[in-house]
SEDREN-734119 format. One line per 10 residues: number of its first residue (from 1); their letters; for each residue x, y, z of C-alpha. Coordinates in Angstrom, 2 decimals. Last residue first. Example, Ala and Ser with C-alpha at 12.3 -4.5 7.8 and 13.67 -1.06 7.14 Angstrom:
<lumdos>
2) SA) 13.67/-1.06/7.14 | 12.30/-4.50/7.80
</lumdos>
This chain:
<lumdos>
265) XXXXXXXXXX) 9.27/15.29/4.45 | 11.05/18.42/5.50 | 10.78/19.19/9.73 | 12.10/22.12/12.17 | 10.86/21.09/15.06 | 13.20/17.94/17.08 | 16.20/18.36/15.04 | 15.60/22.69/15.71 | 15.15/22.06/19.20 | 18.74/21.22/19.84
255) XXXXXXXXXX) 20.22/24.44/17.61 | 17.77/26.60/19.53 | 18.73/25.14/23.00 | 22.54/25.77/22.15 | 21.59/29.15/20.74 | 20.06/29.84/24.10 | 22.56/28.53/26.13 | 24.55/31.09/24.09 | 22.94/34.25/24.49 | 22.39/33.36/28.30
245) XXXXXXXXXX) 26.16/32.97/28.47 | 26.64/36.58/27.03 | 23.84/38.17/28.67 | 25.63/37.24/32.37 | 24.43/33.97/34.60 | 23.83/33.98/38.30 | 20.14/34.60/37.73 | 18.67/32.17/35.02 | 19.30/29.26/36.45 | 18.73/26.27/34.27
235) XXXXXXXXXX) 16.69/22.79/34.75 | 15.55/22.38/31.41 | 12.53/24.30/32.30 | 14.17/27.24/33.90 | 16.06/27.43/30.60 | 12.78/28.66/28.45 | 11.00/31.55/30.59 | 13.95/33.24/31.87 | 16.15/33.29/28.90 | 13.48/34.80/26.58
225) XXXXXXXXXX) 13.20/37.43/28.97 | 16.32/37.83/29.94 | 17.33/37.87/26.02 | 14.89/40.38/24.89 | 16.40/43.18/27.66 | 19.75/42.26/26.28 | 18.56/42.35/22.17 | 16.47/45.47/23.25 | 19.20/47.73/25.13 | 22.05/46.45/22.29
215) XXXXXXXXXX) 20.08/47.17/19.24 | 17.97/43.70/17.60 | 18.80/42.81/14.22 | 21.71/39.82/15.10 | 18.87/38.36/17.30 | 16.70/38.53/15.24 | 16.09/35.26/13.86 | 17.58/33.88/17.09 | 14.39/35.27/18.85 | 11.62/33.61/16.59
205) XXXXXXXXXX) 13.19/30.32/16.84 | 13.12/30.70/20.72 | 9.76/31.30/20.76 | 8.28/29.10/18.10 | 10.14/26.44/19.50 | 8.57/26.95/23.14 | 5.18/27.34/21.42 | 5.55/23.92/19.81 | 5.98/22.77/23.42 | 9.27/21.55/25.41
195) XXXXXXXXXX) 8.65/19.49/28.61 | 9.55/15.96/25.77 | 13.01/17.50/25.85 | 12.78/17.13/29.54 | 11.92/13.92/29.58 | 15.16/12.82/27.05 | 17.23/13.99/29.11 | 19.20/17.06/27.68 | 22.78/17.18/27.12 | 23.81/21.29/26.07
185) XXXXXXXXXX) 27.08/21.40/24.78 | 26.52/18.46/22.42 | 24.12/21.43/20.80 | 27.31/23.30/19.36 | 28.93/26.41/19.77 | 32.44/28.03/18.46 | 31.22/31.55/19.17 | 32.02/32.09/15.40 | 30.25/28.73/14.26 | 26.98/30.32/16.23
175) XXXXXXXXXX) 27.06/33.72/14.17 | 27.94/31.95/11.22 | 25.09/29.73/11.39 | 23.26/33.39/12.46 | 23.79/34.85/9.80 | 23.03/32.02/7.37 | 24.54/29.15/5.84 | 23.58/28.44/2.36 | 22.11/25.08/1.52 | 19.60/25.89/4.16
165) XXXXXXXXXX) 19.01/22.42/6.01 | 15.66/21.50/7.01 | 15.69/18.66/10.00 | 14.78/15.30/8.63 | 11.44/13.54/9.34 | 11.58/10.13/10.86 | 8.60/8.04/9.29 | 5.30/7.62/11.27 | 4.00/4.80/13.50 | 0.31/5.90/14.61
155) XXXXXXXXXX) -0.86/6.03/18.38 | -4.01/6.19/20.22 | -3.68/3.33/22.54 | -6.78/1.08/21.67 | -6.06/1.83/17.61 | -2.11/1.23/18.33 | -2.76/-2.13/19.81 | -4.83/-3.59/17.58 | -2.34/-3.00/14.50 | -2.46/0.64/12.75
145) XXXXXXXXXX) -1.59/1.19/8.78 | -3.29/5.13/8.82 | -6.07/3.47/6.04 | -6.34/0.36/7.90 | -6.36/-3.09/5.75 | -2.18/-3.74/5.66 | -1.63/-2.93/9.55 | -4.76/-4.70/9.96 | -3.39/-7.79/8.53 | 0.43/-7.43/9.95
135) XXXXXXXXXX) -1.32/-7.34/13.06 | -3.75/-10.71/12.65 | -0.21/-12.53/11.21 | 2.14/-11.03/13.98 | 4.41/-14.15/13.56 | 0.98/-16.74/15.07 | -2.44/-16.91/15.75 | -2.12/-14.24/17.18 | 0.47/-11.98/17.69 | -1.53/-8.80/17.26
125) XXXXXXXXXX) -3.16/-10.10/20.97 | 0.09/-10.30/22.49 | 0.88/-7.24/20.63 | -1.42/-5.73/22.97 | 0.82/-4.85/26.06 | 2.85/-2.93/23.82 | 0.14/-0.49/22.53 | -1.45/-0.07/26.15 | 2.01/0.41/28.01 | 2.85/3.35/25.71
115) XXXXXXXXXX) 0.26/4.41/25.40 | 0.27/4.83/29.34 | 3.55/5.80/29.78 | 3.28/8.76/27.05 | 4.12/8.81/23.82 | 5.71/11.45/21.99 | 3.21/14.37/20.47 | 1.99/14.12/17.18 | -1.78/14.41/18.35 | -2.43/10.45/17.34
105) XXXXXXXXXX) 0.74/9.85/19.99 | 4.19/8.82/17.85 | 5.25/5.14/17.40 | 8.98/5.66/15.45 | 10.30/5.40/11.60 | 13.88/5.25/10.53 | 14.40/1.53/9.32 | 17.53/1.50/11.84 | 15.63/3.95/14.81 | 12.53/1.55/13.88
95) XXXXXXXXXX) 15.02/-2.01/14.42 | 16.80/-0.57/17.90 | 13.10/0.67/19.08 | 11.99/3.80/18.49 | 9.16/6.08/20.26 | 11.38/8.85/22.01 | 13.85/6.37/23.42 | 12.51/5.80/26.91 | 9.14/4.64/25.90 | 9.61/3.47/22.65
85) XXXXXXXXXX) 12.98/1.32/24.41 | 11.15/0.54/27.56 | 7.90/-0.93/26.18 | 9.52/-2.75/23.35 | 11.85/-4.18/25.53 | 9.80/-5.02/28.10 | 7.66/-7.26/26.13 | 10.22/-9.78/25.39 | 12.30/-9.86/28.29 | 9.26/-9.71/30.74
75) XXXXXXXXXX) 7.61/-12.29/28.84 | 11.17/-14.92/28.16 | 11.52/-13.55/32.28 | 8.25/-15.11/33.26 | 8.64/-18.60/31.36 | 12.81/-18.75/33.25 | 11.15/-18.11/36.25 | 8.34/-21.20/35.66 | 11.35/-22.92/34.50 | 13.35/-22.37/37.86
65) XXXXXXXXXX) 10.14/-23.20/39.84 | 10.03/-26.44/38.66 | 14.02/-26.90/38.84 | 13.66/-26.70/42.38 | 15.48/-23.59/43.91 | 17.99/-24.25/46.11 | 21.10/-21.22/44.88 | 24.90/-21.66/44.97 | 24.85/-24.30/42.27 | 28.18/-24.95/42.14
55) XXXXXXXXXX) 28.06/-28.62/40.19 | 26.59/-26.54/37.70 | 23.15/-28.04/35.93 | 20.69/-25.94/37.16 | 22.23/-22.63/36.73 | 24.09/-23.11/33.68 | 20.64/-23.99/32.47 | 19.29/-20.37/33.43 | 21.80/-18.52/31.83 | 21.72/-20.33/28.61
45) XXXXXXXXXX) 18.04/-19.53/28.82 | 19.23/-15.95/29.33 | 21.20/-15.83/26.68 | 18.74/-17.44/24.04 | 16.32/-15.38/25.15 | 18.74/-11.99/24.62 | 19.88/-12.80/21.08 | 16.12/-14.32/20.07 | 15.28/-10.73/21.18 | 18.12/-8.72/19.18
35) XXXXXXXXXX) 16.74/-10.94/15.96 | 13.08/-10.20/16.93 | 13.99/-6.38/16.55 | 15.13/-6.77/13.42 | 12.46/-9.00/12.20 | 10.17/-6.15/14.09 | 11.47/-3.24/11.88 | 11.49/-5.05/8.93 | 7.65/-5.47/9.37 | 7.34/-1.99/10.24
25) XXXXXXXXXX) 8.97/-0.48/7.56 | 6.97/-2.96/4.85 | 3.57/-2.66/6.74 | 3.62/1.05/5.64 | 5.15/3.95/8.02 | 2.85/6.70/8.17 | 4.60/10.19/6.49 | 3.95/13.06/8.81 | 2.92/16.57/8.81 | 2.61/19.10/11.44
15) XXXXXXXXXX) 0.08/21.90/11.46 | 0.19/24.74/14.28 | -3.06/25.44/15.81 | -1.12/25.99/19.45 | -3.37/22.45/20.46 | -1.68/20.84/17.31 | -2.88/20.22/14.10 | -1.65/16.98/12.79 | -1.37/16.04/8.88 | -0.97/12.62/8.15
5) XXXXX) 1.20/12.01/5.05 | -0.14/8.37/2.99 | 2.30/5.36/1.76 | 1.11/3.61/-0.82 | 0.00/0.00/0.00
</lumdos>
């Protein structure tokens, strides 16, 4: 099936678009995700029948018991990595971040806990009767390519969008170059990036493009403002910091948000 762009209006009435990722992207996805899996079962069954067959057996547990551990850690193994990982990691498992798509919210936003939990939680339904072949089905049939549990959890799986990239470098590319800044300067968890809003971007975006424009009273005056309403929610103190190194956390911040905002299809 062709691949169709979703177009998201958010609550600040700002329209984001994205490309859904086709039962091709997501089946490669999972084989390469299965492969890490069968990695990590097979280790920890190993790990379990060195266990009960070493002479040093340190640990009285009857072998009964043992398997019914070894049953509960295959489920907590298998579903807690997909869990964790698009939880954690900003929607992507190992095999989405390699095929370059990611499980986003319906609203474009990142998933919370609770979709999160929902969507994963019901692959043991899209599993059925066997290699994801009732998932795989609806993912084929529904017009935004959802299994089970992304149409109970409110989520779509969308293509990675690339930041824009000006073939020429502007004013204030140079301007950040010259100060010798980059956004590795700046390491954000990945919660806190998830605390910035499309009017947060919009904000700071706005104030580096005139930055250079602005006279000295305005651009200082503009900065503490802008300064004191953005880096206090990445954890930043505002007060015991002079315009210069305000200027550049925010150019830091700007050049971080921009992979996250700035979007070509």
């Amino acid at each position: 099936m062709n691949q169709e762009t979703e177009h998201i209006k958010t609550p600040e009435f700002v329209t984001l678009k994205f490309q859904l990722a086709g039962l091709g992207s997501r089946a490669s996805a999972l084989i390469l995700d299965t492969l890490i899996l069968v990695i990590g079962n097979v280790l920890l069954g190993l790990f379990i029948f060195f266990i009960t067959t070493s002479n040093m057996n340190l640990i009285f547990i009857h072998p009964d018991l043992l398997f019914g551990l070894l049953i509960i850690g295959l489920f907590v193994v298998n579903w807690g990595y997909f869990f964790v990982c698009e939880y954690f990691f900003a929607g992507k498992t190992a095999g989405k971040r390699l095929m370059g798509i990611r499980a986003i919210q319906e609203n474009g936003h990142s998933l919370t806990l609770l979709s999160a939990f929902i969507r994963n939680l019901l692959r043991i339904i899209d599993m059925l009767p066997t290699a994801y072949f009732l998932g795989m089905v609806m993912v084929f049939f529904h017009p935004k390519h959802k299994r089970l549990g992304d149409v109970t959890a409110g989520t779509i799986v969308v293509h990675e969008r690339k930041a824009k990239r000006d073939r020429t470098v502007t004013k204030i590319e140079k301007e950040i170059q010259s100060r010798g800044l980059s956004k590795d300067q700046l390491h954000l968890q990945e919660w806190t990036l998830r605390s910035m809003e499309t009017k947060d971007w919009k904000l700071v975006k706005t104030y580096i493009q005139r930055l250079l424009q602005l006279p000295p009273f305005e651009r200082k005056q503009r900065t503490k403002q802008v300064a004191s309403i953005l880096l206090p929610k990445i954890g930043l103190n505002v007060e015991d910091k002079n315009e210069q190194e305000l200027e550049n956390l925010l150019l830091v911040l700007y050049l971080i948000l921009r992979e996250e905002w700035e979007y070509e299809l």
